[in-house]
PAPABA-243554 format. One line per 2 residues: number of its first residue (from 1); for each residue x, y, z of N, C-alpha, C. Coordinates in nm, 3 decimals. Layout:
N
NUM	X/Y/Z/X/Y/Z/X/Y/Z | ... $
// end
This chain:
267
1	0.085/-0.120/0.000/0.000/0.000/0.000/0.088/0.124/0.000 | 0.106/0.193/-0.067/0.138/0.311/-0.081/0.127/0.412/-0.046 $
3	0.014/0.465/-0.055/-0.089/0.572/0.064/-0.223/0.535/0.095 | -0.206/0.605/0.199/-0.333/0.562/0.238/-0.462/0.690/0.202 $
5	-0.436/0.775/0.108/-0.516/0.861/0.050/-0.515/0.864/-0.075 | -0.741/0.841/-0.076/-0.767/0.797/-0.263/-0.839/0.966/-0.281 $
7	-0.755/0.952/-0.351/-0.860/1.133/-0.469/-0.970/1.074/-0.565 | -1.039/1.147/-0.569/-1.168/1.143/-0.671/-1.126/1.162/-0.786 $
9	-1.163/1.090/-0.922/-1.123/1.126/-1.045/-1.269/1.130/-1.098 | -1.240/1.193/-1.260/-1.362/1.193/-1.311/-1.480/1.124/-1.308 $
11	-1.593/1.112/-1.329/-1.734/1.026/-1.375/-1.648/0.910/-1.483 | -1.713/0.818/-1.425/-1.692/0.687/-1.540/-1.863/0.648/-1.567 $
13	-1.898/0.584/-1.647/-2.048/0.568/-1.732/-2.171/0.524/-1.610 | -2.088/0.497/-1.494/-2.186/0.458/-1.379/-2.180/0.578/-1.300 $
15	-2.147/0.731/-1.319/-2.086/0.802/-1.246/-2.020/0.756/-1.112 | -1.932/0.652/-1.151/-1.856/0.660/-1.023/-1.746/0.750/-1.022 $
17	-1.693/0.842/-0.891/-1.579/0.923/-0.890/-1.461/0.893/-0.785 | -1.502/0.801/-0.725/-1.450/0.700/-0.584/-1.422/0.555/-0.580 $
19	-1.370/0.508/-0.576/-1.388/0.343/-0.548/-1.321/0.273/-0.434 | -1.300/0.215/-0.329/-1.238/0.139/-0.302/-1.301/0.004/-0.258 $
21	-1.202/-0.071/-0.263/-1.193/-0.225/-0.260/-1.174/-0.286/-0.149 | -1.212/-0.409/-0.083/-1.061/-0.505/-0.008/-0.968/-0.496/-0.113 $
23	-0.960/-0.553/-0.210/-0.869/-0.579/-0.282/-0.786/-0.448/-0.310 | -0.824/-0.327/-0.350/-0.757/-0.229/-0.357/-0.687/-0.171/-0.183 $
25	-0.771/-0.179/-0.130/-0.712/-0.140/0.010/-0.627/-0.238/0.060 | -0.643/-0.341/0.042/-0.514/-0.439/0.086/-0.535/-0.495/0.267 $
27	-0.704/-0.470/0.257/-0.773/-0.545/0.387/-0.868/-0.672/0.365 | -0.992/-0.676/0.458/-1.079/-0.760/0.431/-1.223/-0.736/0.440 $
29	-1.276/-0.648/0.462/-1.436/-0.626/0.489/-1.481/-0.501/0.455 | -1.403/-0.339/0.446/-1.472/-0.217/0.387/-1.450/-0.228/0.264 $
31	-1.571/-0.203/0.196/-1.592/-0.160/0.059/-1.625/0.039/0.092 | -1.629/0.094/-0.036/-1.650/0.254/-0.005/-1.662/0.324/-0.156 $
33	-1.787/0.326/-0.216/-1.741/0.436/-0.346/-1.854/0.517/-0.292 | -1.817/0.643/-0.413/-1.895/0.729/-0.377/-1.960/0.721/-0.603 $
35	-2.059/0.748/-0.591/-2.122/0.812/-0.771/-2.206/0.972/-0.751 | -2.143/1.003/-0.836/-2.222/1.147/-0.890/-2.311/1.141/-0.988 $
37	-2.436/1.121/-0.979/-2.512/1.106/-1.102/-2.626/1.172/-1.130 | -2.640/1.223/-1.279/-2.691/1.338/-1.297/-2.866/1.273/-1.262 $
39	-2.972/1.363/-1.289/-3.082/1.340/-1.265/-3.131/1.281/-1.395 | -3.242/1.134/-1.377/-3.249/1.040/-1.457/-3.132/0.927/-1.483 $
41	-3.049/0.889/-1.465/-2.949/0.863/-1.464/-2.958/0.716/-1.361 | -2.937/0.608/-1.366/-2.959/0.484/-1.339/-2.827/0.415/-1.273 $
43	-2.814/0.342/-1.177/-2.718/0.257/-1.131/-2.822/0.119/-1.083 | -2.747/-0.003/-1.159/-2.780/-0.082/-1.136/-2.680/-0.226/-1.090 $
45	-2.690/-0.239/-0.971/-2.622/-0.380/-0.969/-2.605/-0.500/-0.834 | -2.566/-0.529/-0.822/-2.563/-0.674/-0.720/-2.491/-0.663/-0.606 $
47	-2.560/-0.707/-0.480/-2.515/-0.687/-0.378/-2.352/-0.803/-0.360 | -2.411/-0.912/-0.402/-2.277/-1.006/-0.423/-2.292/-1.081/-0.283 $
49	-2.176/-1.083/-0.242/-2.180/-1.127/-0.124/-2.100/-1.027/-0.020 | -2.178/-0.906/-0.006/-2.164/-0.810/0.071/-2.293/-0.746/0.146 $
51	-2.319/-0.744/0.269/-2.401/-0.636/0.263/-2.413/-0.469/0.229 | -2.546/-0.406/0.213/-2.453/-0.241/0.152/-2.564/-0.155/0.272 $
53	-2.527/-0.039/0.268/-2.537/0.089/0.290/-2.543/0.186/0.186 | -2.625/0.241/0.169/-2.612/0.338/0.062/-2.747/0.460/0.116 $
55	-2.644/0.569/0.113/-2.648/0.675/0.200/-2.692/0.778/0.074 | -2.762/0.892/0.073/-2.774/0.975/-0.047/-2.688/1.124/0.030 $
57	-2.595/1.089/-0.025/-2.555/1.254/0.017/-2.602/1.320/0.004 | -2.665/1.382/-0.084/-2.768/1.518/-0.167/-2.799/1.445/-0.246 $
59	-2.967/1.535/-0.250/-3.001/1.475/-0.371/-3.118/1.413/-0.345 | -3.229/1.329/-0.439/-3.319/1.311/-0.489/-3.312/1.150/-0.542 $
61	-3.351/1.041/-0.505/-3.348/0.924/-0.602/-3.519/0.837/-0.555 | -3.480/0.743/-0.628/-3.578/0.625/-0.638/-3.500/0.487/-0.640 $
63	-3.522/0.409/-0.486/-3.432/0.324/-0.508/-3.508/0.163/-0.488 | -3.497/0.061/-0.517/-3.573/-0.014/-0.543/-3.469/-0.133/-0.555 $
65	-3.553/-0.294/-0.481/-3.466/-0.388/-0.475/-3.579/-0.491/-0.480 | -3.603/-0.584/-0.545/-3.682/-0.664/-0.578/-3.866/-0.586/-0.516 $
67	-3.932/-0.645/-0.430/-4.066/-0.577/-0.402/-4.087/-0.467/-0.360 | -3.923/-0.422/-0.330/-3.909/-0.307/-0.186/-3.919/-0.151/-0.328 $
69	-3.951/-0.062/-0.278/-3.942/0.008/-0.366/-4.001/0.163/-0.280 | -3.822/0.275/-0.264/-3.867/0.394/-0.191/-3.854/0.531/-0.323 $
71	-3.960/0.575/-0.313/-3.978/0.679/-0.417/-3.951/0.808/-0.365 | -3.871/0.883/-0.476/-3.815/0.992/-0.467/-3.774/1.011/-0.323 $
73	-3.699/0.959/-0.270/-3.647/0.975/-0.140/-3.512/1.094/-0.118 | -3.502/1.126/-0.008/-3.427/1.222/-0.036/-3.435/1.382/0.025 $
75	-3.387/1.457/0.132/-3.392/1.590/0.128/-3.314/1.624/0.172 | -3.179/1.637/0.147/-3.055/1.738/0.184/-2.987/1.738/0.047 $
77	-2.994/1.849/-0.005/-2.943/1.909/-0.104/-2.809/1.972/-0.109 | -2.714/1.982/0.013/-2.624/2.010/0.024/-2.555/1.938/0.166 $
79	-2.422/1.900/0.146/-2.451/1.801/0.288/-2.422/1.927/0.419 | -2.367/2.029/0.421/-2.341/2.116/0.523/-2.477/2.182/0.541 $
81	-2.577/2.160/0.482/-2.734/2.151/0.568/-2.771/2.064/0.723 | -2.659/1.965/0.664/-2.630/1.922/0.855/-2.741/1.827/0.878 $
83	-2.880/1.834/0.754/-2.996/1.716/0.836/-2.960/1.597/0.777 | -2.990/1.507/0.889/-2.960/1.341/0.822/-3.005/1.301/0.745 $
85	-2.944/1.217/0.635/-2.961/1.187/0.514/-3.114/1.060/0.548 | -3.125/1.057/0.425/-3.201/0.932/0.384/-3.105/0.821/0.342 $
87	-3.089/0.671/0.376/-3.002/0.539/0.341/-3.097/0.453/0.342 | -3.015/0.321/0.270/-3.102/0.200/0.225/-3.018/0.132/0.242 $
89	-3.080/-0.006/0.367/-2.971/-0.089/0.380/-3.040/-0.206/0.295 | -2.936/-0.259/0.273/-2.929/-0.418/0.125/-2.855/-0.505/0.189 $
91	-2.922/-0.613/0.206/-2.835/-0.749/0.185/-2.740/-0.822/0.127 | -2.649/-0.875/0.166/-2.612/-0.958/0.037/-2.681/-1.017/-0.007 $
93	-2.685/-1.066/-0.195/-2.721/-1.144/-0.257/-2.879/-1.129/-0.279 | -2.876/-0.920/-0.370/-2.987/-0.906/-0.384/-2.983/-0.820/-0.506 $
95	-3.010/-0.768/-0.615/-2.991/-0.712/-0.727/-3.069/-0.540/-0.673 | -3.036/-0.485/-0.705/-3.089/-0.299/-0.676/-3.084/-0.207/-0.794 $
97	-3.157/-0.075/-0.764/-3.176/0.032/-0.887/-3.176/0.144/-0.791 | -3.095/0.218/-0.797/-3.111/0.350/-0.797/-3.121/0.493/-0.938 $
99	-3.222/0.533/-0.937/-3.270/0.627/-1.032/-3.237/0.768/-0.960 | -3.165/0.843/-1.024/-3.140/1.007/-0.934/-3.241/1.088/-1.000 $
101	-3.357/1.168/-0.906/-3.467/1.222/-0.952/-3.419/1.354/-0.941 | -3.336/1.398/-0.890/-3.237/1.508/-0.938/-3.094/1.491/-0.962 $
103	-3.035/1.546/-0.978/-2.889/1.570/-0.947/-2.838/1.533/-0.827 | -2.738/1.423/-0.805/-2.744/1.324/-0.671/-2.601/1.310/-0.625 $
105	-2.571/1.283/-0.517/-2.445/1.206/-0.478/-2.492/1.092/-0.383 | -2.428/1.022/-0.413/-2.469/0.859/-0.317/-2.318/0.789/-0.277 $
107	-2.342/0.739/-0.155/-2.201/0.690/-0.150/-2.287/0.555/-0.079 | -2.187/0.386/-0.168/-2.216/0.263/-0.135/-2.134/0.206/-0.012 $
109	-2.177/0.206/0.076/-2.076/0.164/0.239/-2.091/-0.037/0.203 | -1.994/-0.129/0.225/-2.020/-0.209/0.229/-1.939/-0.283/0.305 $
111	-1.934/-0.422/0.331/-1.916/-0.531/0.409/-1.946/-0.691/0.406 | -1.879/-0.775/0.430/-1.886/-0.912/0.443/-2.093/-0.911/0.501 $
113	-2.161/-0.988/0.433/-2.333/-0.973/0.469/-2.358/-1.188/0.453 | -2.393/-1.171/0.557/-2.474/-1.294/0.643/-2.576/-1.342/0.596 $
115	-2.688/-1.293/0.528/-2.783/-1.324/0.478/-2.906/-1.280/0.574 | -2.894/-1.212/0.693/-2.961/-1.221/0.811/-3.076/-1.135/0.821 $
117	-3.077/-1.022/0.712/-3.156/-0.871/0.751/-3.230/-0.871/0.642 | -3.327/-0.820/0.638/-3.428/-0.736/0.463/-3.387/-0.634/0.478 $
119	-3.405/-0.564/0.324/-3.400/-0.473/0.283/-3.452/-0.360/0.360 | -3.452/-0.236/0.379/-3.475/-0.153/0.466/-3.511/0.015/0.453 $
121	-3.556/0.064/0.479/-3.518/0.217/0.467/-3.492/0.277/0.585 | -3.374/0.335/0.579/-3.318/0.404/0.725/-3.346/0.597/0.688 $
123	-3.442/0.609/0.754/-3.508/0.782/0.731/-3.463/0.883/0.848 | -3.375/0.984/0.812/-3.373/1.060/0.844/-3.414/1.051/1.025 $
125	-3.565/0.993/1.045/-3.600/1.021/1.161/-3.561/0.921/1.263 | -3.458/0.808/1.222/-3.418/0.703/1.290/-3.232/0.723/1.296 $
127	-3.217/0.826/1.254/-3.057/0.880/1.302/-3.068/0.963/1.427 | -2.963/0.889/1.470/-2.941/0.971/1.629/-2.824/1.092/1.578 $
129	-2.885/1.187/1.660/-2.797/1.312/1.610/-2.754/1.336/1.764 | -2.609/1.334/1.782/-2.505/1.379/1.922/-2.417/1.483/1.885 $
131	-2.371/1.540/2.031/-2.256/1.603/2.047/-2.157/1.566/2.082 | -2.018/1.572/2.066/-1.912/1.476/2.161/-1.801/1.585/2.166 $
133	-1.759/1.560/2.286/-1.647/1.636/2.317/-1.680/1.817/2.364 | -1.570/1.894/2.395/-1.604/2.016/2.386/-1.497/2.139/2.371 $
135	-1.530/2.260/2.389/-1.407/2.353/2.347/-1.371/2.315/2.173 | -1.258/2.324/2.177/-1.207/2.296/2.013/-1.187/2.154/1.976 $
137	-1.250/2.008/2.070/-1.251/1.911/2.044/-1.408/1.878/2.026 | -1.491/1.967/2.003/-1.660/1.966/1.977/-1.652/1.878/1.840 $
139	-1.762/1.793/1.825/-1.772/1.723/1.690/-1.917/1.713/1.704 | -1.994/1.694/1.596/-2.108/1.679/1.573/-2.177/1.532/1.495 $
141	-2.235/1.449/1.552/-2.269/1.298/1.514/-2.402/1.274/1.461 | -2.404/1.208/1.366/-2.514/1.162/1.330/-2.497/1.010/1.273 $
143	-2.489/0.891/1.351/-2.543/0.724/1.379/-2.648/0.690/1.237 | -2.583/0.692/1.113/-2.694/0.640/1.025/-2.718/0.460/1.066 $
145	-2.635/0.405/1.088/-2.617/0.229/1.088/-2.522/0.169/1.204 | -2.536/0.217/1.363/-2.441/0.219/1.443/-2.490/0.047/1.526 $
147	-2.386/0.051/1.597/-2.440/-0.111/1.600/-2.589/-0.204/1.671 | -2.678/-0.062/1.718/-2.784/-0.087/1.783/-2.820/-0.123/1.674 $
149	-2.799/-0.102/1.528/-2.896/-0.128/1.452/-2.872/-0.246/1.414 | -2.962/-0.320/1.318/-2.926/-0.488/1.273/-2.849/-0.463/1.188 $
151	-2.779/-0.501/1.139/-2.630/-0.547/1.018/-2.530/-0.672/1.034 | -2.538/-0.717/0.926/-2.408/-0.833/0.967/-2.290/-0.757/1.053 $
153	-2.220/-0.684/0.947/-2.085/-0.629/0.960/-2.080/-0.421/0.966 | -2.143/-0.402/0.873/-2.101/-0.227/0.847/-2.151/-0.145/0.991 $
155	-2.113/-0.059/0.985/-2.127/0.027/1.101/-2.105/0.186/1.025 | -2.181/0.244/1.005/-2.221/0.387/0.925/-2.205/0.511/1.011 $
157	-2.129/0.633/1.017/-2.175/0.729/1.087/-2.108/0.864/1.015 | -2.189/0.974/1.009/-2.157/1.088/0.959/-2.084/1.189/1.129 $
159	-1.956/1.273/1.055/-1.923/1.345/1.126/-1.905/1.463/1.114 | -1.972/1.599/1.158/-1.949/1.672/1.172/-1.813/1.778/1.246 $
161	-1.734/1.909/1.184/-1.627/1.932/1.281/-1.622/2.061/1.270 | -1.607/2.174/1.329/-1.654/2.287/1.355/-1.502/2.292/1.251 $
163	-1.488/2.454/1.220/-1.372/2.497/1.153/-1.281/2.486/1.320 | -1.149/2.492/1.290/-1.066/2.518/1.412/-1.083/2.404/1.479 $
165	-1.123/2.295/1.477/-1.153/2.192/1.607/-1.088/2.046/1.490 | -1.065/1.945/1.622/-1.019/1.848/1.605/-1.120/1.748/1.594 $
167	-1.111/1.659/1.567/-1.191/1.528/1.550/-1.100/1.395/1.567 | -1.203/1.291/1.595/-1.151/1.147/1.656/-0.997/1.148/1.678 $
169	-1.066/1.280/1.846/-0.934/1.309/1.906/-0.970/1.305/2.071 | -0.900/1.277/2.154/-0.772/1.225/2.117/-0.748/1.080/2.060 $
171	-0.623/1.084/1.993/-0.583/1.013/1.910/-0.662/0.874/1.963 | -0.738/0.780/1.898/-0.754/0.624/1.874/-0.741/0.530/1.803 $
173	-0.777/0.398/1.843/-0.751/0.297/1.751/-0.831/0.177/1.807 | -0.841/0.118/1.696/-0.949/-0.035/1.705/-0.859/-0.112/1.624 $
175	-0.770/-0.204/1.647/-0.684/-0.299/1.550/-0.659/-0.408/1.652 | -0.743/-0.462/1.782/-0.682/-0.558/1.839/-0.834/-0.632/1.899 $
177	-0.806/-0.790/1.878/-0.898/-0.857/1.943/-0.883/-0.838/2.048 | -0.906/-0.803/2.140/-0.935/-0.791/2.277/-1.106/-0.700/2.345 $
179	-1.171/-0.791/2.280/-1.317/-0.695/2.357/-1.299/-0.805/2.533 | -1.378/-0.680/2.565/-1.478/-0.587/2.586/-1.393/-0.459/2.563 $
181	-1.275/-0.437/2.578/-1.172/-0.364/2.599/-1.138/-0.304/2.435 | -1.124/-0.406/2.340/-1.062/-0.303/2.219/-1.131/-0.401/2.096 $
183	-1.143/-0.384/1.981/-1.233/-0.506/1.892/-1.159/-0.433/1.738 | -1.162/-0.465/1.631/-1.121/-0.471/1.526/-1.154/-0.460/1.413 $
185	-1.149/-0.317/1.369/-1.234/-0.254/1.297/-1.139/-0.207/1.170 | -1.195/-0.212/1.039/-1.124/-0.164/0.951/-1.246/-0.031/0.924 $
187	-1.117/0.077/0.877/-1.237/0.214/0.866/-1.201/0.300/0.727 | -1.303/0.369/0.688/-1.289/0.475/0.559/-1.306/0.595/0.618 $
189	-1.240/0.701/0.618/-1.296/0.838/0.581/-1.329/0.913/0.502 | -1.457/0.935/0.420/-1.465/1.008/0.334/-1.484/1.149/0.371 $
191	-1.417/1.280/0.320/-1.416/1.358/0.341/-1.470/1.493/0.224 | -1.544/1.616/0.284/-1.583/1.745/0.226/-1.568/1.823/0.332 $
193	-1.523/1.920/0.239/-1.533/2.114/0.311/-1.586/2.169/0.296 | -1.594/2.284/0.393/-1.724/2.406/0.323/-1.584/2.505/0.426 $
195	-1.623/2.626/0.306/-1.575/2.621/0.176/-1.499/2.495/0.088 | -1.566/2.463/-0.058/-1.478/2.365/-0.079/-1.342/2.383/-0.146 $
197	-1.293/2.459/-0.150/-1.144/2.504/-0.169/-1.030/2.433/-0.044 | -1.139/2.418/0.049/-1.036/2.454/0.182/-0.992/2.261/0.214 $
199	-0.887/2.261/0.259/-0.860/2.102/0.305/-0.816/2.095/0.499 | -0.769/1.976/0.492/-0.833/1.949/0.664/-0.657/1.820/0.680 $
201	-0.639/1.792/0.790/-0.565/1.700/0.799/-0.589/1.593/0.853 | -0.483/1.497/0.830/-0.543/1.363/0.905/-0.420/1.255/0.922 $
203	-0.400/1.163/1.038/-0.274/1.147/1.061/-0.278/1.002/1.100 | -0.233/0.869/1.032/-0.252/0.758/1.061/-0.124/0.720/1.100 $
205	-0.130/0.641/1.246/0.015/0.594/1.304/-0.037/0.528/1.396 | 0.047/0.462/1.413/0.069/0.303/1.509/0.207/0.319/1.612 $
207	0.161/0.261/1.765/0.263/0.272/1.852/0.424/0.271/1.827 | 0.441/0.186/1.724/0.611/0.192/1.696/0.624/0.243/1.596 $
209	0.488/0.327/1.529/0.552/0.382/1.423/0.556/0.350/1.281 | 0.585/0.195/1.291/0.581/0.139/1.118/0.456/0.196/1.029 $
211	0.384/0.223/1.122/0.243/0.305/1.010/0.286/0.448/1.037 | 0.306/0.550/0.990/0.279/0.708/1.027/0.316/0.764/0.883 $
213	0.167/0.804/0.857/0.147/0.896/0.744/0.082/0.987/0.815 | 0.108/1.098/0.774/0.013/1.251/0.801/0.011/1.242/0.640 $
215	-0.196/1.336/0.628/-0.189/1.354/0.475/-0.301/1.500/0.468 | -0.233/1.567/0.389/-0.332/1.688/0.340/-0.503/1.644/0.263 $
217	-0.587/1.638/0.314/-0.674/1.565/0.198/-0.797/1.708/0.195 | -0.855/1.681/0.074/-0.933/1.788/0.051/-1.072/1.740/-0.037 $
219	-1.091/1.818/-0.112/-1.247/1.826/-0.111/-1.311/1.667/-0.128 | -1.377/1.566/-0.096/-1.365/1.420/-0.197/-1.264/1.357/-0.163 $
221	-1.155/1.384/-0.091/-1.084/1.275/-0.072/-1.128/1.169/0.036 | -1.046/1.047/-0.010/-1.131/0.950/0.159/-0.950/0.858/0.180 $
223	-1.007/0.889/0.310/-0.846/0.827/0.378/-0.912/0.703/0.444 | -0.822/0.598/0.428/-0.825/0.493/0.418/-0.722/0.409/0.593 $
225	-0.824/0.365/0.679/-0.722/0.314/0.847/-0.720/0.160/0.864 | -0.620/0.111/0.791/-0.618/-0.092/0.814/-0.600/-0.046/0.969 $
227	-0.505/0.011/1.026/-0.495/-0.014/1.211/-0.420/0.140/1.269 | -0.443/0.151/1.347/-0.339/0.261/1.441/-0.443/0.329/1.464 $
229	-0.342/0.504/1.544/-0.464/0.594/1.567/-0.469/0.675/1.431 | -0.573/0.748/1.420/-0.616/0.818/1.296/-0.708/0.975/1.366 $
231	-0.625/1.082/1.409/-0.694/1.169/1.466/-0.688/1.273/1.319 | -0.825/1.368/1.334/-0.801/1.496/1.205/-0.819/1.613/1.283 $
233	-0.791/1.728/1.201/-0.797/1.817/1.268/-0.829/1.938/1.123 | -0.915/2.045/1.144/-1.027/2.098/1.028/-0.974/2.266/1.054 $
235	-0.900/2.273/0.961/-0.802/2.453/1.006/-0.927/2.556/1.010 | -0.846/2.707/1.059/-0.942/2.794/1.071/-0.982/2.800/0.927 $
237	-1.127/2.862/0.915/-1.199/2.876/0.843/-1.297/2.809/0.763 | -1.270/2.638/0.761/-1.292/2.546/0.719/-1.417/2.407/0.761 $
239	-1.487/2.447/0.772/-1.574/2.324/0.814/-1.550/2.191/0.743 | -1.541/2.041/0.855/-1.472/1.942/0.795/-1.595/1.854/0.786 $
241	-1.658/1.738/0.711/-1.746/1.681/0.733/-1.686/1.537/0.686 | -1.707/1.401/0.724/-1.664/1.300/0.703/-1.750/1.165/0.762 $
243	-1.751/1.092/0.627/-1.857/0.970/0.626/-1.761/0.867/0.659 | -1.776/0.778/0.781/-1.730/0.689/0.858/-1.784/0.590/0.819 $
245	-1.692/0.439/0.752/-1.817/0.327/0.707/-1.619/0.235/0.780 | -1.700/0.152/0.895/-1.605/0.057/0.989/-1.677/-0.092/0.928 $
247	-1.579/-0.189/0.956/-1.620/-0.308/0.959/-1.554/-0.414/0.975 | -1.532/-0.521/1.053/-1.448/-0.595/1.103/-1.474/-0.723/1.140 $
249	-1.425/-0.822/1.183/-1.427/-0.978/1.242/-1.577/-0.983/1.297 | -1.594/-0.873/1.426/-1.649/-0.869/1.478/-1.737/-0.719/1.561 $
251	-1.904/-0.725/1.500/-1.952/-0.574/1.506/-1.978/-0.508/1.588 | -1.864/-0.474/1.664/-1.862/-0.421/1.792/-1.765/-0.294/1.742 $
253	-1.763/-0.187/1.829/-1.660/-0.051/1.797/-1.642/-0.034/1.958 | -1.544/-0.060/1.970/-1.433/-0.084/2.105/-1.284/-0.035/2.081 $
255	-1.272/0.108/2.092/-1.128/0.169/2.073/-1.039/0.212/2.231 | -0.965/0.233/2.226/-0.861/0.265/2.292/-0.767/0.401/2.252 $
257	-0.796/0.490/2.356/-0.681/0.583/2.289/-0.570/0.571/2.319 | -0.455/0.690/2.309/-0.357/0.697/2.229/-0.281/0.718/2.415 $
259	-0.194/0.619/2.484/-0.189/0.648/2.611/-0.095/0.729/2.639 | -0.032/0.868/2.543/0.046/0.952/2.534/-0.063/1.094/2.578 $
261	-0.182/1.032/2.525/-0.306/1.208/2.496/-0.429/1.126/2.581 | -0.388/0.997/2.676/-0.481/0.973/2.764/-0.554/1.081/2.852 $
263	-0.427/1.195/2.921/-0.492/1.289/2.967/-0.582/1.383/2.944 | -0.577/1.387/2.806/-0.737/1.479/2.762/-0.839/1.468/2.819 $
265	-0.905/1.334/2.803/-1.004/1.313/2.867/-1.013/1.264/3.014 | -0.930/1.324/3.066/-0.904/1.302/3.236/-0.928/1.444/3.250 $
267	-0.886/1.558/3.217/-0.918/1.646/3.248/-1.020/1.667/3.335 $
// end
């Protein structure tokens, strides 16, 4: 692996502008694209043997999976509107359509899927919206698919970060079997600014080190955490927002921080 930060490139015929893989990431259970697709505009295809998430960033669609069928769903038109999206959780081993009834962004969260759940619609009014932290470590949460909810594997959450303030700080990490205490999570960050000119940082490292990248990422980029801590931090002027899709052995989110910046939260 090379870096651990993917940039967005153009629309390809499915408007995808994002992709990642296991296979491209060089793990075992997050999948993560994001598509831009204009209004009318069709994505069609197979869950496989994954379960999905699929979140509408902005935007307007019609999404539909064998009987299930949610029309024109959809009302945040910009994601720094801050209200929780509309998502559709899928099974593995189920064929789907999404139709964009406007001008759309959708991003597909996925994971190793059990066969265990139906199809679903997760609305707006079933996201828990929190605060965490405070002073210049304030973050703003919104739980689209957190583990109260049913899922084999994915675990979904949008994050909000004031300009000037830090996020999934102090520093943590989920890379070790050991629950109740720590559990093993592979994670994506997808990331936007407002202003979108502006970029944000983000810093992946592991106790001895063999992992430590710091990386500039900006509008669309998504940083990519096989293990260590991964804290960001959103400069003046800049509002940071970032779609969290975890998934691991086992669906639990059990981290440990960083026992250098333990004292933060002793304070």
């Amino acid at each position: 692996m090379t870096s651990l930060l993917v940039r967005p490139h153009a629309p390809d015929d499915q408007g995808t502008v994002l992709d990642i893989t296991p296979q491209s990431a060089g793990w075992d259970h997050v999948g993560f694209r994001v598509h831009r697709l204009a209004r009318g505009q069709r994505l069609e295809a197979n869950t496989g043997d994954r379960e999905h998430c699929l979140v509408l960033l902005t935007g307007r669609a019609t999404v539909a999976c064998g009987e299930h069928r949610w029309e024109d769903i959809g009302e945040r038109m910009d994601i720094f509107e801050k209200v929780p999206p509309y998502a559709v959780y899928l099974p593995d081993g189920v064929s789907f359509e999404v139709e964009a009834t406007t001008d759309m962004e959708l991003a597909v969260c996925s994971a190793p899927g059990h066969g265990n759940h139906e199809p679903r619609l997760i609305a707006p009014d079933r996201v828990k919206q929190t605060t965490r932290g405070g002073g210049t470590n304030t973050r703003h949460i919104q739980d689209i698919l957190p583990e109260t909810e049913p899922a084999d594997s994915l675990l979904v959450v949008e994050v909000y970060t004031p300009a000037g303030n830090w996020s999934s700080y102090p520093p943590h990490k989920h890379d070790v079997d050991n629950l109740p205490e720590e559990s093993i999570l592979e994670e994506t960050y997808y990331h936007r600014l407002n202003p979108s000119q502006g970029f944000a940082f983000q810093r992946v490292y592991t106790d001895d080190r063999s992992l430590d990248e710091t990386m500039a990422v900006e509008n669309g980029c998504c940083v990519m955490v096989p293990r260590g801590y991964h804290p960001v931090g959103a400069p003046h002027g800049y509002e940071l927002y970032y779609l969290n899709v975890m998934a691991g052995p086992k669906r639990k989110w059990k981290f440990q921080n960083d026992p250098a910046h333990e004292w933060i939260v002793k304070q």
